[in-house]
C-alpha positions as CSV (number, residue, x, y, z in Angstrom):
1,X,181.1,373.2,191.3
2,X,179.2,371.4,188.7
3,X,182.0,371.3,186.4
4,X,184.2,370.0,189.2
5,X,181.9,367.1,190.4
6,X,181.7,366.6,186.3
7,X,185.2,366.1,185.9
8,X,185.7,363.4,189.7
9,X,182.9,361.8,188.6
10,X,184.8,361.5,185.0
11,X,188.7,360.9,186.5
12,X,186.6,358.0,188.8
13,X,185.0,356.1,186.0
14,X,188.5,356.4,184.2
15,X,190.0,354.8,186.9
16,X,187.4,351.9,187.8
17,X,188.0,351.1,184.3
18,X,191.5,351.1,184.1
19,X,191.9,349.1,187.3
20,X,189.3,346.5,186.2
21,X,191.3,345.7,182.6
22,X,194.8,345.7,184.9
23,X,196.5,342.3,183.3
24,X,198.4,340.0,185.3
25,X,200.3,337.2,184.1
26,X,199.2,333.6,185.8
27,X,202.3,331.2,186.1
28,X,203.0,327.8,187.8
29,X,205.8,328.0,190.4
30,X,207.8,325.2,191.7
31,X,210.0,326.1,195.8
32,X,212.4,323.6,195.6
33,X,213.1,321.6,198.3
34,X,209.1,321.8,199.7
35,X,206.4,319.4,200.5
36,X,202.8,320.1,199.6
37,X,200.0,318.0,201.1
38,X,196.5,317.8,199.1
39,X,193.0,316.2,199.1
40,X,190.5,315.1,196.4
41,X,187.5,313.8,196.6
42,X,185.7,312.5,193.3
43,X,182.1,311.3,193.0
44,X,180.7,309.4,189.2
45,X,177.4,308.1,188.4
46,X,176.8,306.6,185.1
47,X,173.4,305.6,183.9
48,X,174.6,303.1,180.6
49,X,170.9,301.8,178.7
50,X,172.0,298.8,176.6
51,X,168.7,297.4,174.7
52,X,166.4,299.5,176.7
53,X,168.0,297.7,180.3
54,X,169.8,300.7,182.2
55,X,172.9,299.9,184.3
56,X,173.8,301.9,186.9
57,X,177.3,302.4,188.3
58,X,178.7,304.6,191.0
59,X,182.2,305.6,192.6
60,X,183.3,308.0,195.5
61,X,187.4,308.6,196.4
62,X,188.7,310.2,198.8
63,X,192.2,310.3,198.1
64,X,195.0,312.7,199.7
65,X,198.6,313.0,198.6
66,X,202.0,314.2,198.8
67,X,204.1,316.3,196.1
68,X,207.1,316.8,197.1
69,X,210.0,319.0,195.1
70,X,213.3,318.5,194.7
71,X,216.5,320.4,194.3
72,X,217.3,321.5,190.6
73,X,220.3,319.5,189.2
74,X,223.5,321.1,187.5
75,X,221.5,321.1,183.6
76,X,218.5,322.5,185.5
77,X,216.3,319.4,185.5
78,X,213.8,319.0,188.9
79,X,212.3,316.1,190.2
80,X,209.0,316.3,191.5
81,X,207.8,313.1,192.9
82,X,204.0,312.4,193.9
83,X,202.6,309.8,196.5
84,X,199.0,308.3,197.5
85,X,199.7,308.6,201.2
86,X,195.7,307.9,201.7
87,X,193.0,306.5,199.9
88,X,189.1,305.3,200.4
89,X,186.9,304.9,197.3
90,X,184.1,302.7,196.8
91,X,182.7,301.4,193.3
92,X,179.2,300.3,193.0
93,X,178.3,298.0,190.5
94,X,175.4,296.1,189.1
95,X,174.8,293.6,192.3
96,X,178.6,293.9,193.7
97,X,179.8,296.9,195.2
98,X,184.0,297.0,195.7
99,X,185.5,299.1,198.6
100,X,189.5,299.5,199.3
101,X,190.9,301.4,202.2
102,X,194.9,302.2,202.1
103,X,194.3,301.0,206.4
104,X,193.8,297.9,204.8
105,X,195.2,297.6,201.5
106,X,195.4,293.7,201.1
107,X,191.6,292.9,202.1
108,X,190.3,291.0,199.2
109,X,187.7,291.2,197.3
110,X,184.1,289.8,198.1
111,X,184.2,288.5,194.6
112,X,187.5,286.9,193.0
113,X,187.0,288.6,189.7
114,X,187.0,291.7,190.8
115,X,190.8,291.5,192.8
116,X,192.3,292.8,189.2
117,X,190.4,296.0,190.2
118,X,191.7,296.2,193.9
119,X,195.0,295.5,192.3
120,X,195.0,298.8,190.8
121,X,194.2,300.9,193.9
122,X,197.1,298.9,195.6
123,X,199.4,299.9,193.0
124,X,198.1,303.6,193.4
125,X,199.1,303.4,197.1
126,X,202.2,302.0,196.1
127,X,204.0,303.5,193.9
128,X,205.4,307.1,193.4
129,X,205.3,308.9,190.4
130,X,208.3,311.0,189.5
131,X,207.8,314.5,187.0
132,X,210.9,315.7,185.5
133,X,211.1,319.7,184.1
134,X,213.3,320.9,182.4
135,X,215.2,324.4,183.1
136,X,212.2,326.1,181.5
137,X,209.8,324.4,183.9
138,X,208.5,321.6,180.5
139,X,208.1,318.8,181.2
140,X,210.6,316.5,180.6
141,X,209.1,313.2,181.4
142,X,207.0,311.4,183.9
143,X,208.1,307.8,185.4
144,X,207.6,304.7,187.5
145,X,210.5,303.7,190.1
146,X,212.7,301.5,187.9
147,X,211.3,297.8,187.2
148,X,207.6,298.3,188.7
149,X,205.5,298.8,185.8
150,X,206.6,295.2,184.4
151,X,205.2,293.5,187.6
152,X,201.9,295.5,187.8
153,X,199.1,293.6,185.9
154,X,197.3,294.3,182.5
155,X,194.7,296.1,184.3
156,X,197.1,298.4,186.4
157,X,199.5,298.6,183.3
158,X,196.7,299.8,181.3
159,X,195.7,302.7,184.6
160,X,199.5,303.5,184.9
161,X,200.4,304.0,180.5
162,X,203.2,306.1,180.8
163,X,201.7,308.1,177.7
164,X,198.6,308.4,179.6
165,X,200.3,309.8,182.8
166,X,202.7,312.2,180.5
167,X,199.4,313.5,179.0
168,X,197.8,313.9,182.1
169,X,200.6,315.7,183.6
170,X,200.4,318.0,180.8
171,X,197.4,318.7,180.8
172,X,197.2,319.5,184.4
173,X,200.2,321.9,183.7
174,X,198.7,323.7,180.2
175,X,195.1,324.9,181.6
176,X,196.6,328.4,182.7
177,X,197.0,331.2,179.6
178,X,199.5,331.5,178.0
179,X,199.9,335.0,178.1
180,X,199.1,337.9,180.5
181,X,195.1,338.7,181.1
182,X,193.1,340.9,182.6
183,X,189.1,340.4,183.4
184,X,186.7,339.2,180.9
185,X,189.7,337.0,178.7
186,X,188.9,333.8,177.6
187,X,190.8,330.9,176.4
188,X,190.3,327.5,175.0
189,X,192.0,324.0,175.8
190,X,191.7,320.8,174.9
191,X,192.1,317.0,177.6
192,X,191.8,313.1,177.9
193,X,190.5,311.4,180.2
194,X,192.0,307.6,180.7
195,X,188.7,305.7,181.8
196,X,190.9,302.5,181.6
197,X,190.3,299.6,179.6
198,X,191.5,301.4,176.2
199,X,188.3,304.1,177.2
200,X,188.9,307.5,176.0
201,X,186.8,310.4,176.8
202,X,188.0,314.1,175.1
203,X,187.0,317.4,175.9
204,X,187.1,320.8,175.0
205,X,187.0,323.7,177.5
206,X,186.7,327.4,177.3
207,X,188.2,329.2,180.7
208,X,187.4,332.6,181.9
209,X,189.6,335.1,183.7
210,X,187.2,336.6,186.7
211,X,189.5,338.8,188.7
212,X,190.8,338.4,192.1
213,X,188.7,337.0,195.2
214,X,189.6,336.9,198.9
215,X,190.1,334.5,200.8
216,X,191.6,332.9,204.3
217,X,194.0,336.6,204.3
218,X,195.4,335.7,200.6
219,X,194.4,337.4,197.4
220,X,193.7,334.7,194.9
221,X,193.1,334.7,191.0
222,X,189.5,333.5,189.9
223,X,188.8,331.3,187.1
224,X,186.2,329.6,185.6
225,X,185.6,326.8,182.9
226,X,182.6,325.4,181.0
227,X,183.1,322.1,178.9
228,X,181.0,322.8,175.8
229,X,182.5,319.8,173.1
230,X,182.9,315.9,174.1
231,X,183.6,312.8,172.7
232,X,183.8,309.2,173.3
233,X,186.3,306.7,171.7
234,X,187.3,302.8,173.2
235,X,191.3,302.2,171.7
236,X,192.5,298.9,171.7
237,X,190.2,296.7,172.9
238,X,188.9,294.4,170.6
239,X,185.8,292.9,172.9
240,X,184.4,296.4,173.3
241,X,184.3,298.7,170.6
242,X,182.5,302.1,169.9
243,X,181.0,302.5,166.2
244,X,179.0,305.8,167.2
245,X,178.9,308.5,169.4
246,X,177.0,311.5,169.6
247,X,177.2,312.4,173.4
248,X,176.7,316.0,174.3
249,X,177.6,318.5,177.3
250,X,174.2,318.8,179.5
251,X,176.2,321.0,182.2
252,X,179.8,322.2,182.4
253,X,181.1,324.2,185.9
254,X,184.5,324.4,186.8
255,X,186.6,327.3,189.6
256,X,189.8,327.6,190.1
257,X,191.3,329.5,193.0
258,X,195.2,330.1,192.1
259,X,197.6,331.7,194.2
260,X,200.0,333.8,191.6
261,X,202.3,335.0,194.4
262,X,203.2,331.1,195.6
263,X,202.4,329.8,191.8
264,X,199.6,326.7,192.7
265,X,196.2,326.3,192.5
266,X,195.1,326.8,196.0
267,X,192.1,324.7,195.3
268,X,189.7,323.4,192.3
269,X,186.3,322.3,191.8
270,X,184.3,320.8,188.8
271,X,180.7,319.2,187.8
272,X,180.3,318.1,184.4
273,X,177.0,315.8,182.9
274,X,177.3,314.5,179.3
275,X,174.5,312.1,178.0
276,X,173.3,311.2,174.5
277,X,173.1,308.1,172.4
278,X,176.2,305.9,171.4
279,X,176.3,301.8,169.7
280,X,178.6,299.8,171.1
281,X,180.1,296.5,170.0
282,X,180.5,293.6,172.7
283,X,182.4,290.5,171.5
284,X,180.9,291.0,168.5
285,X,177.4,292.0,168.9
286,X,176.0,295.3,168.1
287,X,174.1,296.8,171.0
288,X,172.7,300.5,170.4
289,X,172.2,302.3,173.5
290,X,172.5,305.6,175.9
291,X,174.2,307.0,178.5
292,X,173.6,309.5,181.1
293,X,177.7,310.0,182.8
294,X,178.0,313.0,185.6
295,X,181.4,313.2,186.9
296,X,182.3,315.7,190.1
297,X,185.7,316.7,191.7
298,X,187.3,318.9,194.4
299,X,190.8,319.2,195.2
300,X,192.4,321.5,198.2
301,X,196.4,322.0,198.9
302,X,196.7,322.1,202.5
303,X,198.6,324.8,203.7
């Protein structure tokens, strides 16, 4: 009796651990011919100390879009194209504050200066941006309808850097492994972020593979990130330069819920803070200084 409870008690501790190091292989999916419908909402607050005067800045978006994929061509290239169908954000500045609303895209700005900055939301609402894969699903390229990014102006050009949207699209693509994994695996990857203006901020990520969660009916794969290396660069721009940087991670969470049958993220969520000390050059004049950045997103694909 003993020896038989012995040897259950053995076979079930087998199999607990064999099911809990069962790999599965996480890869992006693309139905063709489908139309996808998502929301994010974004929320930043920067505290910038310039000669011991802070300056505060804040933004909230609310944005929700449309992906929709084509039909492969004879080589196998697919179009997917992307458009703003809604957005609300507001941007709070020292003494201004700038709101757009896609209801009422061509309201101007309170202050005339600031239209170059409502001129880039409009063009956001605008225009659609097209990603081409290859056969293979890699990407070939991601564009502008034909013409359109000659008439945007520097600001928007600068927001809409067809590098900048390739990398991004890339990025976006590359954070799943590349291999199978089962519970426990890590892996590392490295992004940009375009902050506009020739503003460059880098990071490096390490991801976790958590296992599989419920939720609404649907079995989903978990996965977590923390942000643990950043830095700061300004490209470009020759009235604001960055000599030194020496910003640090203060906290790093980021889930992903993806859905490996359909091959999406079913939704995403993320929190990062990163302060320290950086010297910054401004037409000329050396100004050291801190800042205090905490940046927060959550996307959902509507069903």
């Amino acid at each position: 009796m003993l020896r038989s409870l012995a040897l259950s008690t053995m076979c079930l501790a087998l199999c607990t651990g064999l099911a809990s190091a069962e790999e599965v292989t996480l890869k992006a999916k693309f139905k063709e011919g489908s139309k996808v419908v998502a929301q994010r909402e974004t929320k930043t607050t920067q505290t910038l100390t310039l000669a011991g005067m802070d300056i505060d800045t804040k933004s909230t978006a609310f944005i929700v879009s449309g992906t929709s994929i084509g039909e492969r061509a004879a080589d196998g290239t697919l179009k997917i194209e992307e458009k703003t169908e809604s957005l609300q954000t507001e941007v709070t500045l020292p003494g201004v504050s700038i709101q757009f609303d896609s209801a009422n895209p061509d309201k101007k700005a309170a202050v005339e200066q600031l239209e170059p900055i409502l001129d880039i939301f409009r063009a956001v609402l605008r225009l659609p941006i097209t990603i081409e894969l290859d056969a293979n699903n890699q990407l070939k390229a991601v564009k502008l309808p034909d013409g359109e990014f000659e008439k945007l102006s520097e600001a928007a050009q600068s927001h809409f850097n067809p590098e900048s949207l390739k990398k991004a699209v890339e990025q976006a693509m590359a954070f799943l492994p590349e291999g199978p994994v089962k519970k426990g695996d890590t892996w590392e990857r490295s992004s940009e972020s375009n902050l506009g203006s020739g503003q460059v901020m880098s990071f490096r990520t390490k991801y976790e593979y958590q296992g599989t969660v419920q939720q609404d009916g649907e079995t989903l794969d978990k996965i977590t990130g923390k942000a643990f290396d950043v830095n700061f660069a300004i490209n470009g721009n020759p009235m604001l330069q960055v000599t030194k940087s020496d910003l640090k991670v203060i906290n790093s969470e980021s889930t992903y819920l993806f859905n490996r049958e359909k091959g999406y993220a079913a939704s995403q969520s993320s929190k990062i803070q990163i302060a320290g000390p950086l010297t910054l050059v401004i037409n000329g004049t050396t100004l050291p200084g801190k800042v205090d950045l905490t940046m927060e997103e959550k996307n959902t694909r509507q069903k």
